[in-house]
N, CA, C and O of each residue as an XYZ file, in Angstrom:
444
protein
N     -94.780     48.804    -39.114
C     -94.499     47.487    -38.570
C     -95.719     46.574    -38.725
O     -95.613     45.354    -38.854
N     -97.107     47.363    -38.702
C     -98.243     46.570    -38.535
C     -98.333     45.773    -39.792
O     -98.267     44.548    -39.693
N     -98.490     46.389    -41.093
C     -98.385     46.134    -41.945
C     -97.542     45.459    -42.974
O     -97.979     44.972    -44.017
N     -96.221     45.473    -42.569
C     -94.778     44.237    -43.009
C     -95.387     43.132    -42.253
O     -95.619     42.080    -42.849
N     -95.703     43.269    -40.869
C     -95.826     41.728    -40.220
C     -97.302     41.096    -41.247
O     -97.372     40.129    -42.006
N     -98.229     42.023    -40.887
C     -99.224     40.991    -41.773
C     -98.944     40.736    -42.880
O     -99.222     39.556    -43.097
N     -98.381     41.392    -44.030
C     -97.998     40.849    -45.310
C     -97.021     39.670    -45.226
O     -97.199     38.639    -45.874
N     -95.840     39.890    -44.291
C     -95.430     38.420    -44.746
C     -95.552     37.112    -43.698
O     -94.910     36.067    -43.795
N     -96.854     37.550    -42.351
C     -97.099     36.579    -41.968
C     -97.977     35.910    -42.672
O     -97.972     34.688    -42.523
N     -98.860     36.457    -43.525
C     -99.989     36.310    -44.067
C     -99.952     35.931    -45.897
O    -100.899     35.877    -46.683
N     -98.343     35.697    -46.160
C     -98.507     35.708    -47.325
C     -99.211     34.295    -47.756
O     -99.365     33.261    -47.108
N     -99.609     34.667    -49.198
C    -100.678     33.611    -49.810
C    -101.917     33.185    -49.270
O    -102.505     32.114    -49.419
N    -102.281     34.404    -48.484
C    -103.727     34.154    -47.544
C    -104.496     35.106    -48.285
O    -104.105     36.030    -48.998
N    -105.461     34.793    -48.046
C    -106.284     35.486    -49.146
C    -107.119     37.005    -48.351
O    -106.959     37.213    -47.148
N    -107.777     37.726    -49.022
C    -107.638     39.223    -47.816
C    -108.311     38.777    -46.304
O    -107.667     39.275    -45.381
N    -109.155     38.171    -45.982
C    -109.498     37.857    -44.717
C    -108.770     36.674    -44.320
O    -109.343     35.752    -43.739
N    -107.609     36.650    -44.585
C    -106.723     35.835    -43.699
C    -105.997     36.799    -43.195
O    -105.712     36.807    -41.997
N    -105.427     38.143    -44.393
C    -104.943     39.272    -43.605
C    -105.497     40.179    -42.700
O    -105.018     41.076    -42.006
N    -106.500     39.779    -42.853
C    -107.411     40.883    -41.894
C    -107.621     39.973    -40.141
O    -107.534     40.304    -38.959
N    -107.866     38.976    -40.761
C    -107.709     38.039    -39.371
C    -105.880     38.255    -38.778
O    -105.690     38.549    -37.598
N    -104.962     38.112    -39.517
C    -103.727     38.543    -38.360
C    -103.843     39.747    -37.973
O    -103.541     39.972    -36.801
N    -104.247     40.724    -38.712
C    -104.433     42.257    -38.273
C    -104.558     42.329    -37.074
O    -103.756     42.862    -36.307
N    -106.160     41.500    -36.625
C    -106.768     41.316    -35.508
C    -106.047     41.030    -34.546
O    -105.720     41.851    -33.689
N    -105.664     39.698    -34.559
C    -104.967     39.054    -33.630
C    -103.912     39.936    -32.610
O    -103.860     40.105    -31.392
N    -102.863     40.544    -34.120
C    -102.021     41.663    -33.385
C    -102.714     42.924    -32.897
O    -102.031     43.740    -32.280
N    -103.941     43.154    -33.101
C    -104.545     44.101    -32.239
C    -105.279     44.045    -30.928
O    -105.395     44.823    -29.980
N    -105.833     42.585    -31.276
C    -106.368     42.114    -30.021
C    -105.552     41.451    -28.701
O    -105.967     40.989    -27.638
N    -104.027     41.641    -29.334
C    -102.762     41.253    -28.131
C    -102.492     42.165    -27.776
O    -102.044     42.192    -26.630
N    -102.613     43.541    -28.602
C    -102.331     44.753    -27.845
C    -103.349     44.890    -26.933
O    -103.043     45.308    -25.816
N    -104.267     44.679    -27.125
C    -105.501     45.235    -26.274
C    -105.188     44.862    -24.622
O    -105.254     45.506    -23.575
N    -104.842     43.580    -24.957
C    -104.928     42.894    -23.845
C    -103.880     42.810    -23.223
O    -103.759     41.937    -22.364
N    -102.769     43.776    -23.529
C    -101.486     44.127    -22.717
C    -100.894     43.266    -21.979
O    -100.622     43.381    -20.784
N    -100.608     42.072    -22.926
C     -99.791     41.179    -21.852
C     -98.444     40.952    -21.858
O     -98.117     40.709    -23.020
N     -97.635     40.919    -21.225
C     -96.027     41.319    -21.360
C     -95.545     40.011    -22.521
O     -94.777     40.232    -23.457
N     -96.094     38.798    -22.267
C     -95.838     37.560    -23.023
C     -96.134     37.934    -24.547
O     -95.270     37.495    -25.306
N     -96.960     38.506    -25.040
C     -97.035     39.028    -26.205
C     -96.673     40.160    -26.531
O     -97.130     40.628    -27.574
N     -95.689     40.974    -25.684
C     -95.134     42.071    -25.999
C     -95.738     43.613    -25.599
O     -95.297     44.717    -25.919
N     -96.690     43.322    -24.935
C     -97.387     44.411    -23.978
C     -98.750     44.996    -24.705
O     -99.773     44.347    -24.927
N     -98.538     46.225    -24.982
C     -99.760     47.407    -24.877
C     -99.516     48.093    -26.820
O    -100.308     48.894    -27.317
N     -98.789     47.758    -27.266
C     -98.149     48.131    -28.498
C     -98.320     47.524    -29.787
O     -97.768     46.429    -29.677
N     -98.722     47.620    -30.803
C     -98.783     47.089    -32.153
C     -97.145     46.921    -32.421
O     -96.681     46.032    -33.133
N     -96.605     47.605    -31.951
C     -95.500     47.448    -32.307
C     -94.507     46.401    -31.806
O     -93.781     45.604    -32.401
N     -94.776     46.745    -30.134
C     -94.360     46.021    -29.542
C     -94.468     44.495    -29.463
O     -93.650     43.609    -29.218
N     -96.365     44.516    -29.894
C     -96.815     42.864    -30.125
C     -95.910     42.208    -31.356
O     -95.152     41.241    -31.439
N     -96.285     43.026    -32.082
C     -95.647     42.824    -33.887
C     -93.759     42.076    -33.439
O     -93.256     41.067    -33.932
N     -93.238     42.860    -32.567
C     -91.379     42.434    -32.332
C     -91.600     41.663    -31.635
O     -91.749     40.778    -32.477
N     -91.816     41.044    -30.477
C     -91.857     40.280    -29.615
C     -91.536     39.175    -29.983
O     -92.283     38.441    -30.629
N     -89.977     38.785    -29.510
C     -89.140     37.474    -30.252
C     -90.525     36.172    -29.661
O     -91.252     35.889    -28.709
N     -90.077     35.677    -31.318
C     -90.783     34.173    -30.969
C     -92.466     34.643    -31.438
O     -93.038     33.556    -31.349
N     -93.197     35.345    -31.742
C     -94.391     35.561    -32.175
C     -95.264     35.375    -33.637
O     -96.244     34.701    -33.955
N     -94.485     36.219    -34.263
C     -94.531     36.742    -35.888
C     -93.073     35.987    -36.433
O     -91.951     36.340    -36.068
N     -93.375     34.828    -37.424
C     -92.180     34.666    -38.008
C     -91.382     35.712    -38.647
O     -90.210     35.763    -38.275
N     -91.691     36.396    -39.361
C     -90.887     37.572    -39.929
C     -89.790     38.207    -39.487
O     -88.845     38.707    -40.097
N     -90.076     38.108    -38.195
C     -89.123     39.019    -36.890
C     -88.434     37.852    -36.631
O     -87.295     37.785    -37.093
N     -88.618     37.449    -36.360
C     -87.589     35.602    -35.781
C     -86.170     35.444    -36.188
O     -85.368     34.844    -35.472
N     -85.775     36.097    -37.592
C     -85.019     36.104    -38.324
C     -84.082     37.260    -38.539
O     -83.057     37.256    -39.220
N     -84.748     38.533    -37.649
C     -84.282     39.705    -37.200
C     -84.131     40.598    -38.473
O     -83.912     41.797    -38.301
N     -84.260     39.953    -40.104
C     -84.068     40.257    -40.766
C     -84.970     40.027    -41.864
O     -84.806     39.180    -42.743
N     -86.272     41.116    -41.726
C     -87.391     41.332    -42.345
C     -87.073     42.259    -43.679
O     -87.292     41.974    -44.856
N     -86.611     43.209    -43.240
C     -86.140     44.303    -44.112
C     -85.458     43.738    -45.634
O     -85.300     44.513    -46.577
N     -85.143     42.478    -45.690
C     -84.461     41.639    -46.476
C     -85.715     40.946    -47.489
O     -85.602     40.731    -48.696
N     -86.755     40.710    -46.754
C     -87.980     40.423    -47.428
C     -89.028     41.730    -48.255
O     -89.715     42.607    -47.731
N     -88.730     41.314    -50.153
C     -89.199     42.243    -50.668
C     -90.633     42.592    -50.160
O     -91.230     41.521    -50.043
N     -91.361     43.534    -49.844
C     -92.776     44.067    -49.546
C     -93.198     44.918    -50.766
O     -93.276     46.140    -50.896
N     -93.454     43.868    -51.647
C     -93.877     45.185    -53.057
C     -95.086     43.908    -53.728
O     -95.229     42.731    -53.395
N     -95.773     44.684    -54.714
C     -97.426     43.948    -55.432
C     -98.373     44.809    -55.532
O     -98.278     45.944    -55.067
N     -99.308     44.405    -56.099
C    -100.861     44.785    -55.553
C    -100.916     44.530    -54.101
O    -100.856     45.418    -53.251
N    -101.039     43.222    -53.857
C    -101.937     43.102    -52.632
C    -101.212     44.458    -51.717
O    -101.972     45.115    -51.005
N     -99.787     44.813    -51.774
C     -99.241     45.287    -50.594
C     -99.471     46.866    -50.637
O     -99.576     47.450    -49.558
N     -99.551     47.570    -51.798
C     -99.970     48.201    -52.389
C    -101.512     48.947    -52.016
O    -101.756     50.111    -51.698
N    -102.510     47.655    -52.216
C    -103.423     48.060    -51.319
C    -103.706     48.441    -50.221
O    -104.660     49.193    -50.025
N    -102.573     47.792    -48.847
C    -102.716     47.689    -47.701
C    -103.574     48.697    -46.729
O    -104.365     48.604    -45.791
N    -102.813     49.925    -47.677
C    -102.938     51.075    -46.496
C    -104.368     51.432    -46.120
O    -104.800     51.716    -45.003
N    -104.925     51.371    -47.116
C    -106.240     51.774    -46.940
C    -107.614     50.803    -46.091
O    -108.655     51.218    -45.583
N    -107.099     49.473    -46.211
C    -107.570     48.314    -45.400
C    -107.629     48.247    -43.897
O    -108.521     48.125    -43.058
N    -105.573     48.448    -43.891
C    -105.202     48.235    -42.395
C    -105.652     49.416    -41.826
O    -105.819     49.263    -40.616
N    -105.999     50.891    -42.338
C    -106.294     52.059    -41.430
C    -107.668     51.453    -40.865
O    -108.130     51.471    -39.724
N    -108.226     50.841    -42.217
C    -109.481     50.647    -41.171
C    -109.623     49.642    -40.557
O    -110.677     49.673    -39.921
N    -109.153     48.880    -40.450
C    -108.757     48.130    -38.835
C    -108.778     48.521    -38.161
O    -109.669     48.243    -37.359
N    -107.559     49.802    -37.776
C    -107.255     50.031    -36.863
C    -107.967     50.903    -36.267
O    -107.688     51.160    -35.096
N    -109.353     51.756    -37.082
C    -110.046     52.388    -36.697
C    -111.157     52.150    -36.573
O    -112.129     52.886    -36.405
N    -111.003     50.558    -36.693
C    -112.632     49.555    -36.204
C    -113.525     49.765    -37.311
O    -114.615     49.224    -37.126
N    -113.431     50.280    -38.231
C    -114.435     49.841    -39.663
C    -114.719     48.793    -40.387
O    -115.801     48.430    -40.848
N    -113.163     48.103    -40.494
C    -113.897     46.603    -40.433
C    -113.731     45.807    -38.939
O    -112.971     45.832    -37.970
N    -114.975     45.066    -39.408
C    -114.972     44.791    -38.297
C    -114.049     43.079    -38.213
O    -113.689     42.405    -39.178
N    -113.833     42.696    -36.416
C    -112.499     41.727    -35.903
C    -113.380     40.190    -36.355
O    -114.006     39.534    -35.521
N    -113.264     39.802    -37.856
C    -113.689     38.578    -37.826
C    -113.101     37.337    -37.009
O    -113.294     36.150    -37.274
N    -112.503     37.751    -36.184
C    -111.388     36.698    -34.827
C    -112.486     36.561    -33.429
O    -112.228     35.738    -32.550
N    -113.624     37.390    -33.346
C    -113.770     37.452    -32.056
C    -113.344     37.925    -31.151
O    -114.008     38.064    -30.124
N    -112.125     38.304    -31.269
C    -111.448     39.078    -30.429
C    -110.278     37.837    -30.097
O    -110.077     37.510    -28.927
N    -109.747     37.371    -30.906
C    -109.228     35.639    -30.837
C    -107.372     36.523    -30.218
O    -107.144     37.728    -30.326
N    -106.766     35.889    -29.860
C    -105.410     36.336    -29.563
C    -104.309     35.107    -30.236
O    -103.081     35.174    -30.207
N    -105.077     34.083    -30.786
C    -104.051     33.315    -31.615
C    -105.037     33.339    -32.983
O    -106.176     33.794    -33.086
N    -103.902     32.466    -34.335
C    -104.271     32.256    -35.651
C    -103.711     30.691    -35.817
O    -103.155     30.328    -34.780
N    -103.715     30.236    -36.287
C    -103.258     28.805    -36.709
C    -104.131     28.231    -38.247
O    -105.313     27.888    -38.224
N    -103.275     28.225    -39.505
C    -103.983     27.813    -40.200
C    -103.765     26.172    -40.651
O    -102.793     25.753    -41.280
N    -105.101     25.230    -40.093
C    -104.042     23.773    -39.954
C    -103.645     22.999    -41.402
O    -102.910     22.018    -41.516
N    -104.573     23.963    -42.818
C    -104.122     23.342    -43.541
C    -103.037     23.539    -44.022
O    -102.724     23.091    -45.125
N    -102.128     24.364    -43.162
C    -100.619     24.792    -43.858
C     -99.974     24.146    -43.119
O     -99.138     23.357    -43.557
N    -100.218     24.330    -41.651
C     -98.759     24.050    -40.171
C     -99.703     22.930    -39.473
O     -99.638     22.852    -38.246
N    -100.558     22.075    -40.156
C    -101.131     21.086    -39.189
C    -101.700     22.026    -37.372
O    -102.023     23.176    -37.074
N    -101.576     20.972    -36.761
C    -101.820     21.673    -35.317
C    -100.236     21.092    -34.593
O     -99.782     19.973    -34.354
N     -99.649     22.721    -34.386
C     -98.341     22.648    -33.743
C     -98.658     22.864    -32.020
O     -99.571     23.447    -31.436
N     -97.526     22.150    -31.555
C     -97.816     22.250    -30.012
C     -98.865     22.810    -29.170
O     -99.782     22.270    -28.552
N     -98.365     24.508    -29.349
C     -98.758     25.554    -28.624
C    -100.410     25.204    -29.097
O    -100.973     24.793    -28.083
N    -100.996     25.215    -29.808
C    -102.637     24.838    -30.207
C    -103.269     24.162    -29.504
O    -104.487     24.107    -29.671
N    -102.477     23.237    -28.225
C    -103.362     22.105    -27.355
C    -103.563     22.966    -26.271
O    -104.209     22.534    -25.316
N    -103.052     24.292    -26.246
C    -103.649     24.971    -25.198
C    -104.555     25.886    -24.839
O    -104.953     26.446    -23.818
N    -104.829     25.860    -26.394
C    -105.741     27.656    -26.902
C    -107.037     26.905    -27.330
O    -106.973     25.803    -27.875
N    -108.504     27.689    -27.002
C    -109.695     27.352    -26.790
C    -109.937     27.624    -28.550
O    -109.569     28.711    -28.994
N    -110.590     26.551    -29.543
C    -110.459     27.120    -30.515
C    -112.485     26.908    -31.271
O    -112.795     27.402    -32.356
């Protein structure tokens, strides 16, 4: 799950844009909050309304094949096992404004 969400939240981002959502969804787990879907990568990753991918209920429909995706595995393990390290700060949102401008939710998050 960790890895579908960052590939196609993250598509056309270049590898530390993927590594920055990595974060994000790890650093929402950390911080176990029911609004982001609790204590779970997984759980953060489904949590209607979060990750576009899921929004649509129908991810599985979106091809996950390339290099970049290809590479993944060996990247995201080390994420998840803190080798690389959280270029986020430990951030719990992403917003990139030269794609989505600054949408609503952004006037509330310390950036």
């Amino acid at each position: 799950v960790l890895k579908k969400t960052i590939w196609l939240e993250a598509r056309g981002e270049p590898h530390e844009g993927k590594v920055a959502v990595a974060y994000v969804i790890i650093n929402r787990a950390r911080a176990n909050r029911s609004y982001f879907g609790g204590n779970t990568i997984a759980g953060v990753c489904l949590h209607p309304h979060q990750f576009a991918p899921w929004n649509n209920r129908r991810p599985e429909g979106t091809h996950c094949q390339g290099d970049g995706w290809e590479c993944m595995d060996g990247w995201v393990r080390d994420v998840i096992e803190g080798i690389v390290r959280d270029p986020m700060g430990g951030a719990l949102y992403f917003n990139n404004p030269d794609k989505e401008g600054y949408p609503e939710w952004t006037r509330n998050v310390k950036r």
